[in-house]
PyMOL Python script that loads the backbone (N, CA, C, O; Angstrom):
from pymol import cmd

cmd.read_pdbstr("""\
ATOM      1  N   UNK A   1      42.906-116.227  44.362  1.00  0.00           N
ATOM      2  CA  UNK A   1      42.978-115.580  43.084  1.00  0.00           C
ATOM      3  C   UNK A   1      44.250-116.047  42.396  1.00  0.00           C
ATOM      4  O   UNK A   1      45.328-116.265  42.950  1.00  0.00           O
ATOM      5  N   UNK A   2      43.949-116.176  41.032  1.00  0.00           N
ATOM      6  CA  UNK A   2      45.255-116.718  40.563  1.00  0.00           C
ATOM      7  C   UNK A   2      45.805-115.581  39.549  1.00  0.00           C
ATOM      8  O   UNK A   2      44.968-115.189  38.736  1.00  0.00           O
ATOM      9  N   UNK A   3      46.729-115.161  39.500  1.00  0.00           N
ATOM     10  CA  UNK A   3      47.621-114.203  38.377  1.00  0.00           C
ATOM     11  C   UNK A   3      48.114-114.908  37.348  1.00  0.00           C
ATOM     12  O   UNK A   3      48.830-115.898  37.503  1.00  0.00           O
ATOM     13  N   UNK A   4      47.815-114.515  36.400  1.00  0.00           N
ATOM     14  CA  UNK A   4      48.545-115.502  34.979  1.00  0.00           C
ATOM     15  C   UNK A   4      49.767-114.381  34.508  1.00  0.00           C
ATOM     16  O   UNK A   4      49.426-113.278  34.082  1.00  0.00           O
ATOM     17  N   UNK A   5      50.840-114.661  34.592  1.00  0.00           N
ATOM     18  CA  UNK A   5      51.824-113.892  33.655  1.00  0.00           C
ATOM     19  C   UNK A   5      52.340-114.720  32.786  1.00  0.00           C
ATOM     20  O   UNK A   5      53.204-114.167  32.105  1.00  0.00           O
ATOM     21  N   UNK A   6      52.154-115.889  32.515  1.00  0.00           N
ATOM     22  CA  UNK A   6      52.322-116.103  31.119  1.00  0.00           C
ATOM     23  C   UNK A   6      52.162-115.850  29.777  1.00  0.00           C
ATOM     24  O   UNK A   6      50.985-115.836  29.420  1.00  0.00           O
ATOM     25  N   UNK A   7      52.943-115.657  28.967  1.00  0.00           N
ATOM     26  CA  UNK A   7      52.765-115.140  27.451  1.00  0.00           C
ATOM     27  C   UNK A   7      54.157-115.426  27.159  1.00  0.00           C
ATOM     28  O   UNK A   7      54.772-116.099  27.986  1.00  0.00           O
ATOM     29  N   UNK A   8      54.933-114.900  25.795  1.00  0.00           N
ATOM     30  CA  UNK A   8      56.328-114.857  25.102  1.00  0.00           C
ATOM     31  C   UNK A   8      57.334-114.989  26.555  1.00  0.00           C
ATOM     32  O   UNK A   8      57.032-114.604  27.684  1.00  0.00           O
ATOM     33  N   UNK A   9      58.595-115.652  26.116  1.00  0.00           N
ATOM     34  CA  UNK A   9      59.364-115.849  27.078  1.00  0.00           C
ATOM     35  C   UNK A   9      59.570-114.371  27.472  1.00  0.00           C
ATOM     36  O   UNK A   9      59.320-113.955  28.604  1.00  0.00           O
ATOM     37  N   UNK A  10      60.076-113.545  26.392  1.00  0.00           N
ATOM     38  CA  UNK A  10      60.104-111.809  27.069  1.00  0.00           C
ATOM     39  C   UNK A  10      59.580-111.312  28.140  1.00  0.00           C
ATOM     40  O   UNK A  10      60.052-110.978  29.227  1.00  0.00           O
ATOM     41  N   UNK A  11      58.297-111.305  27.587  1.00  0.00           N
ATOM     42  CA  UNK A  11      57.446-110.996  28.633  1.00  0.00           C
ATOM     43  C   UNK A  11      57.405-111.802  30.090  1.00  0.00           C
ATOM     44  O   UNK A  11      57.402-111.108  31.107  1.00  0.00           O
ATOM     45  N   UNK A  12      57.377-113.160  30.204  1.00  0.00           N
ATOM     46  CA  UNK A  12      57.750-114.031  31.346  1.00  0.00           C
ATOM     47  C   UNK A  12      58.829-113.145  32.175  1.00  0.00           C
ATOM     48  O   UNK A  12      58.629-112.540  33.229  1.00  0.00           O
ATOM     49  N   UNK A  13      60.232-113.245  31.286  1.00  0.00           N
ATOM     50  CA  UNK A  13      61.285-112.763  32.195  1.00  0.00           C
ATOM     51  C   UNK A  13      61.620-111.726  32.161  1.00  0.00           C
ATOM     52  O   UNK A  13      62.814-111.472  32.317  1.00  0.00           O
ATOM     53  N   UNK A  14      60.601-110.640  31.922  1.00  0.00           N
ATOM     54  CA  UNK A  14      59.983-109.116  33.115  1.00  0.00           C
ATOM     55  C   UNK A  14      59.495-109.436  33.917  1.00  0.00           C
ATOM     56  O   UNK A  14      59.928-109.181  35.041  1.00  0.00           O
ATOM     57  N   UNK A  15      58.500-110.062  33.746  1.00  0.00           N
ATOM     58  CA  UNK A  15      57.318-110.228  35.198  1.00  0.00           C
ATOM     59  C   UNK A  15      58.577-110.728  36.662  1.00  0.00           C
ATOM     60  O   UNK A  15      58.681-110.274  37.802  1.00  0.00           O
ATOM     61  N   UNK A  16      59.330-111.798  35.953  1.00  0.00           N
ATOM     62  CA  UNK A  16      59.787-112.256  37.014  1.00  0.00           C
ATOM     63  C   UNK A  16      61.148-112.002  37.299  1.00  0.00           C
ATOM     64  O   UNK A  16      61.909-112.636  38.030  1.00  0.00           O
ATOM     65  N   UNK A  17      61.346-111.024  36.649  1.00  0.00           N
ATOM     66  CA  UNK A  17      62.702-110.916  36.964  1.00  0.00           C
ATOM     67  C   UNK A  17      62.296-108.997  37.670  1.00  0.00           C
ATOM     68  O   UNK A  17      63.150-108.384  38.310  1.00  0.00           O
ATOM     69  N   UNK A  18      61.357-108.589  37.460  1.00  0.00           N
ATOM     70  CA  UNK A  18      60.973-107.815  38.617  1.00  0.00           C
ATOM     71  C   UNK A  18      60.346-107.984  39.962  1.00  0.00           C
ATOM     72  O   UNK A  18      60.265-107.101  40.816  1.00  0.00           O
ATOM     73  N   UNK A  19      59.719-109.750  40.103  1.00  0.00           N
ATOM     74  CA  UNK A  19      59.330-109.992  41.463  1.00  0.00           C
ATOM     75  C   UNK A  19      60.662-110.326  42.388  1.00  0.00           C
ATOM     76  O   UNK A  19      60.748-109.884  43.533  1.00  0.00           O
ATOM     77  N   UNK A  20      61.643-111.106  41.817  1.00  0.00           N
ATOM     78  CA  UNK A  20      62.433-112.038  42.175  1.00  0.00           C
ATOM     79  C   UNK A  20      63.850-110.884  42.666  1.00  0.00           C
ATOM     80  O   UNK A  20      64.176-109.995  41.880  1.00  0.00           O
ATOM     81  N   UNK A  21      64.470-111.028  43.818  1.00  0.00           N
ATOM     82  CA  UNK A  21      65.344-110.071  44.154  1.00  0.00           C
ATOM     83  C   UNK A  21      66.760-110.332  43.359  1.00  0.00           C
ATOM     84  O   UNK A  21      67.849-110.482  43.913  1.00  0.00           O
ATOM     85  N   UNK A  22      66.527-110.353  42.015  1.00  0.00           N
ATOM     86  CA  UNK A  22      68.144-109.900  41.521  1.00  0.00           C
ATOM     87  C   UNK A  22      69.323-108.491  41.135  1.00  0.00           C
ATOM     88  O   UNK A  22      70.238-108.129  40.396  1.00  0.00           O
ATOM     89  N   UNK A  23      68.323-108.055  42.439  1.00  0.00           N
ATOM     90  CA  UNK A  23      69.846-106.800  42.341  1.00  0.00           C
ATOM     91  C   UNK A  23      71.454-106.799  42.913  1.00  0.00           C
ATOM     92  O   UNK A  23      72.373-105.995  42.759  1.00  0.00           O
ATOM     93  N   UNK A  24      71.301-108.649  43.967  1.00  0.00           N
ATOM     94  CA  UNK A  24      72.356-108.745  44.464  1.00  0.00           C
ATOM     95  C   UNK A  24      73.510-109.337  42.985  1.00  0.00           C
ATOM     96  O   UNK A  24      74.638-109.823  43.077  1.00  0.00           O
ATOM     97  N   UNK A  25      72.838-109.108  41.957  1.00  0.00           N
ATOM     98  CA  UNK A  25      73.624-109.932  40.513  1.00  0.00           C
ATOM     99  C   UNK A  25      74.063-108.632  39.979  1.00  0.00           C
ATOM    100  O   UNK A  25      73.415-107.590  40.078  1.00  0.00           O
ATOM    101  N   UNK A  26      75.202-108.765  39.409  1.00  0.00           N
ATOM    102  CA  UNK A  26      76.012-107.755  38.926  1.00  0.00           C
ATOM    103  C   UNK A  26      75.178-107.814  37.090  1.00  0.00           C
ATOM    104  O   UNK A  26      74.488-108.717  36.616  1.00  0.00           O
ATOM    105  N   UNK A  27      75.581-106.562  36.482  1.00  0.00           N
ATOM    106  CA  UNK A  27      74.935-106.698  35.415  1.00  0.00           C
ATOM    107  C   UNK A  27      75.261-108.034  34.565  1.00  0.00           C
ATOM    108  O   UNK A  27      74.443-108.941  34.403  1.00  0.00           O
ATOM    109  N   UNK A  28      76.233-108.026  34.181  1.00  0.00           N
ATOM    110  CA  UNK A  28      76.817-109.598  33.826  1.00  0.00           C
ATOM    111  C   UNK A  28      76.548-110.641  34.203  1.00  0.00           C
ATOM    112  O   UNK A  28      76.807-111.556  33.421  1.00  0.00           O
ATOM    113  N   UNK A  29      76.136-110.881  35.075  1.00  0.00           N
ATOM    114  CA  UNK A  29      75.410-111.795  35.295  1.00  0.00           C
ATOM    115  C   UNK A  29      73.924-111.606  35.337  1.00  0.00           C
ATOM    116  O   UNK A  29      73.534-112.664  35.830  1.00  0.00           O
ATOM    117  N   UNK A  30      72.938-110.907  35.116  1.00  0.00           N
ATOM    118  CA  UNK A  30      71.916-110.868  35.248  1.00  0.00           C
ATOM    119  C   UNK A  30      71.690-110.897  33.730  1.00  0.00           C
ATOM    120  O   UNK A  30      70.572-111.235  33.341  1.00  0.00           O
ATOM    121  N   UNK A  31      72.782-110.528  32.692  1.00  0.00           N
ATOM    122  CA  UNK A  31      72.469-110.521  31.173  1.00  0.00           C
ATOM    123  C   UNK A  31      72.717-111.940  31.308  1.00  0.00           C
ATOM    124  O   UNK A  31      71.984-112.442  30.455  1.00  0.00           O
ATOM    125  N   UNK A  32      73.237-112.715  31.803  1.00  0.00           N
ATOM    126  CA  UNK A  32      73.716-114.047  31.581  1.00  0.00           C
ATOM    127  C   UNK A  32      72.357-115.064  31.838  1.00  0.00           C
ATOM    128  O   UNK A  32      71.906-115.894  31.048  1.00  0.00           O
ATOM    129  N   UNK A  33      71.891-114.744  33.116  1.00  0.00           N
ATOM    130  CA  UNK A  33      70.618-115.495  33.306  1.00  0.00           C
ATOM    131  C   UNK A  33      68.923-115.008  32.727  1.00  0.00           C
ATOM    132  O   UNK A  33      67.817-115.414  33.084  1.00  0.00           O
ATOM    133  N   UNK A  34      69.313-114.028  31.751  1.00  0.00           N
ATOM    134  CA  UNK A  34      68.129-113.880  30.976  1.00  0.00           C
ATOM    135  C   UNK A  34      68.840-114.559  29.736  1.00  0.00           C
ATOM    136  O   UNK A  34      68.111-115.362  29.155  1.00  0.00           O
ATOM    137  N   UNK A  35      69.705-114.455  29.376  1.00  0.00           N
ATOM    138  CA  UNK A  35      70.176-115.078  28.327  1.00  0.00           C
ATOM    139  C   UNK A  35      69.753-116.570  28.347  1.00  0.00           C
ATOM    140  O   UNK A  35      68.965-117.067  27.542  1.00  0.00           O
ATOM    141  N   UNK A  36      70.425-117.286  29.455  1.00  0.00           N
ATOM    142  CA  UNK A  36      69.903-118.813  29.361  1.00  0.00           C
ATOM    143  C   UNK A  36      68.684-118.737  29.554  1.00  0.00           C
ATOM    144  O   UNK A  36      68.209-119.417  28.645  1.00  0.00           O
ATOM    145  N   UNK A  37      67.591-118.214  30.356  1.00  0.00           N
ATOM    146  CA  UNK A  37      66.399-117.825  30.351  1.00  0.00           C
ATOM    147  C   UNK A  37      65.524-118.060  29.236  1.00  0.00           C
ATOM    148  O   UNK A  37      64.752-118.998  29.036  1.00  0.00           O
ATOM    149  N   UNK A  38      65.794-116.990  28.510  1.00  0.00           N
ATOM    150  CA  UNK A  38      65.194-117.020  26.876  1.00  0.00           C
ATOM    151  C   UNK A  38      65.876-117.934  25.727  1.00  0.00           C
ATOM    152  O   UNK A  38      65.177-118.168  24.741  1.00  0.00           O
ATOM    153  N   UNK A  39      67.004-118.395  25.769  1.00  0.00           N
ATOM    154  CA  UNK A  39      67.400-119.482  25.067  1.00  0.00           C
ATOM    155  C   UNK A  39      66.784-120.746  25.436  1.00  0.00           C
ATOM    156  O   UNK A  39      66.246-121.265  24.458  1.00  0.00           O
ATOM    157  N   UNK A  40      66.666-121.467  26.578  1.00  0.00           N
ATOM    158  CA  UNK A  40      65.801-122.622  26.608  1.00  0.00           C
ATOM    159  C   UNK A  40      64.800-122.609  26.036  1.00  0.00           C
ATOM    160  O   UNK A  40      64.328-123.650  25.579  1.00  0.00           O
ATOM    161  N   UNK A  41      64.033-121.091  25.868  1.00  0.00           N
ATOM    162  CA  UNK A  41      62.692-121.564  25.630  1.00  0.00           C
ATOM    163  C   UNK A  41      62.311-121.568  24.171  1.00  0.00           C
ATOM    164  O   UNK A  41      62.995-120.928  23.371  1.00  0.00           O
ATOM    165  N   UNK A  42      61.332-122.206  23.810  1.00  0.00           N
ATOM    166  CA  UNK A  42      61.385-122.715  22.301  1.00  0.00           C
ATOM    167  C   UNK A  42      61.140-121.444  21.335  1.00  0.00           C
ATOM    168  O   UNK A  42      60.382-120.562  21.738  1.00  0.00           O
ATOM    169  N   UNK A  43      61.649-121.347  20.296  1.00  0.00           N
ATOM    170  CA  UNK A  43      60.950-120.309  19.647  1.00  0.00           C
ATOM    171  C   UNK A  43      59.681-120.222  19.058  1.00  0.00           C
ATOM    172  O   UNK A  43      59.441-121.101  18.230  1.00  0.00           O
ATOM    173  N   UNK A  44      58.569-119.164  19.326  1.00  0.00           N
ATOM    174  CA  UNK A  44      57.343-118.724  19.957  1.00  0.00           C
ATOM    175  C   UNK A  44      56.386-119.430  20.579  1.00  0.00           C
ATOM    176  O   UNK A  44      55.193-119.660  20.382  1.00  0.00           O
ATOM    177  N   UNK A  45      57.520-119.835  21.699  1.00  0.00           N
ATOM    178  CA  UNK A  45      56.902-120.608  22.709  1.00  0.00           C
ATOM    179  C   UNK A  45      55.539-119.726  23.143  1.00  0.00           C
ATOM    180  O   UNK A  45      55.184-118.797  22.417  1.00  0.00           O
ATOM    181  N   UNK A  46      54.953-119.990  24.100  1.00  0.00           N
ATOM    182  CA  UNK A  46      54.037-119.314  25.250  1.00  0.00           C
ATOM    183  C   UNK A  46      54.544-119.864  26.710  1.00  0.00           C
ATOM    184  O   UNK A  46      53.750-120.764  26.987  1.00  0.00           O
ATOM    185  N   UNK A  47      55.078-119.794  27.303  1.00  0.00           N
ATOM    186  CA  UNK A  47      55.430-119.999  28.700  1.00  0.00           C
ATOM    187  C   UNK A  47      54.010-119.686  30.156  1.00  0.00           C
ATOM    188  O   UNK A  47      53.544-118.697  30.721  1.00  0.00           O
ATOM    189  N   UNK A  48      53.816-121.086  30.211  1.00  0.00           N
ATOM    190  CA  UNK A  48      52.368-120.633  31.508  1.00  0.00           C
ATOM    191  C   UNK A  48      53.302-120.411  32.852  1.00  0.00           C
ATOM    192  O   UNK A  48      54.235-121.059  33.327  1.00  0.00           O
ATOM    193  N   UNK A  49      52.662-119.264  33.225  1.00  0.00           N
ATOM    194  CA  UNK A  49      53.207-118.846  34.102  1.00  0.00           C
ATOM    195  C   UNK A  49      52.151-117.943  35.398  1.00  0.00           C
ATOM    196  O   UNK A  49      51.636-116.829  35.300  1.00  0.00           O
ATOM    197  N   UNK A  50      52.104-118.950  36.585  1.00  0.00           N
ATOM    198  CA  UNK A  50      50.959-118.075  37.164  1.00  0.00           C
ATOM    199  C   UNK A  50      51.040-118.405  38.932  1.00  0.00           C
ATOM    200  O   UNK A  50      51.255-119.561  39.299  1.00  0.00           O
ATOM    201  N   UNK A  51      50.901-117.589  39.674  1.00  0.00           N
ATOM    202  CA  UNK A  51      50.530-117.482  40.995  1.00  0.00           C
ATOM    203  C   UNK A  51      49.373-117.537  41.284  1.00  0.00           C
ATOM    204  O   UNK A  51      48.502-117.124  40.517  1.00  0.00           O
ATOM    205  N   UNK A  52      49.107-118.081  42.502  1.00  0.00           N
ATOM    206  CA  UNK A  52      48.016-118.112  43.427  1.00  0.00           C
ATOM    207  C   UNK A  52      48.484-116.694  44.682  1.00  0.00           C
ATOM    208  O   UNK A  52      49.594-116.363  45.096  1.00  0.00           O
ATOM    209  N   UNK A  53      47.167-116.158  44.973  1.00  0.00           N
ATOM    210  CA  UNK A  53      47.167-114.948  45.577  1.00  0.00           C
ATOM    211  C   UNK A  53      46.239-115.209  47.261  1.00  0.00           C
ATOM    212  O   UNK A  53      45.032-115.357  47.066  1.00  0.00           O
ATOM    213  N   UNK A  54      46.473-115.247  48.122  1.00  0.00           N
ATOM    214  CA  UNK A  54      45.436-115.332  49.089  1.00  0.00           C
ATOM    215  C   UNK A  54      45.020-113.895  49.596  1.00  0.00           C
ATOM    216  O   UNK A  54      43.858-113.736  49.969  1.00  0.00           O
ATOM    217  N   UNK A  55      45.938-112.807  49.629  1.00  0.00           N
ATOM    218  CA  UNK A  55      45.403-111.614  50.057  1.00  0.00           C
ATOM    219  C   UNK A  55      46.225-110.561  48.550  1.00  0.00           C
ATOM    220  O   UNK A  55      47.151-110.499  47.741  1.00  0.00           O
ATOM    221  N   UNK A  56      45.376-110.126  48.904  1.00  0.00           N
ATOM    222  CA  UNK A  56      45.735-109.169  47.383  1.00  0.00           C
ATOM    223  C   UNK A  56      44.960-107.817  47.542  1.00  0.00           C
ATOM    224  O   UNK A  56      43.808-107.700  47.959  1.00  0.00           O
ATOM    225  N   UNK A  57      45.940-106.657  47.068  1.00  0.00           N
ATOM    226  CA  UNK A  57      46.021-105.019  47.541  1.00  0.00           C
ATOM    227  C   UNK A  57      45.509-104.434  46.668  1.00  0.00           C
ATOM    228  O   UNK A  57      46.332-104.841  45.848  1.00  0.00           O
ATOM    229  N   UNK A  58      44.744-103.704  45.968  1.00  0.00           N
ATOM    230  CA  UNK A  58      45.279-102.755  44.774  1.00  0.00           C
ATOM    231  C   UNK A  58      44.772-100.884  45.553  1.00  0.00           C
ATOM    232  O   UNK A  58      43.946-100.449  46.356  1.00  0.00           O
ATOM    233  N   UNK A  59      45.816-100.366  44.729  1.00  0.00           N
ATOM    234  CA  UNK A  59      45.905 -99.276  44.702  1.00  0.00           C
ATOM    235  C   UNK A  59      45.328 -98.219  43.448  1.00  0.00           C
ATOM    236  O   UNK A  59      46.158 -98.011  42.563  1.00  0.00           O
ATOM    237  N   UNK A  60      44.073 -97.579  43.302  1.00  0.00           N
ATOM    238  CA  UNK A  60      44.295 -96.972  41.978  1.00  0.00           C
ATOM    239  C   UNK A  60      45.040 -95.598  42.236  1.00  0.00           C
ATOM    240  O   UNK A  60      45.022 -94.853  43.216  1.00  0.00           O
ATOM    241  N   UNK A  61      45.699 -95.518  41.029  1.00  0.00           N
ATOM    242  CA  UNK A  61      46.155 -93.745  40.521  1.00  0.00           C
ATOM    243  C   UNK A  61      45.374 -92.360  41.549  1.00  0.00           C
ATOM    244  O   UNK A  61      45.618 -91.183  41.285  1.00  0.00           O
TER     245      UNK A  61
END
""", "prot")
cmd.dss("prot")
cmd.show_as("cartoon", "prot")
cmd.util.cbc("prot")
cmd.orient("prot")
């Protein structure tokens, strides 16, 4: 199964900046690497962005 989180850089760097373990980054630096983050990317870019899944969970409510 593949997951697409691609869309607006914004949106990109939620998705992945909630998979990816940056709580060892002090706030200052974590404003720093969304900053370069969203500055590379073009303005209204679309950023493809997607995983492959081999086992996959869901939970409903």
């Amino acid at each position: 199964m593949t997951v697409d989180l691609g869309g607006p850089p914004e949106r990109v760097w939620r998705a992945l900046s909630g998979m990816y373990d940056l709580a060892a980054l002090d706030a200052e630096a974590l404003a720093a690497l969304e900053r370069s983050f969203l500055t590379r990317a073009p303005t209204g870019a679309h950023l493809d962005c997607h995983f492959r899944l081999r086992v996959l969970t869901t939970r409903r409510p």
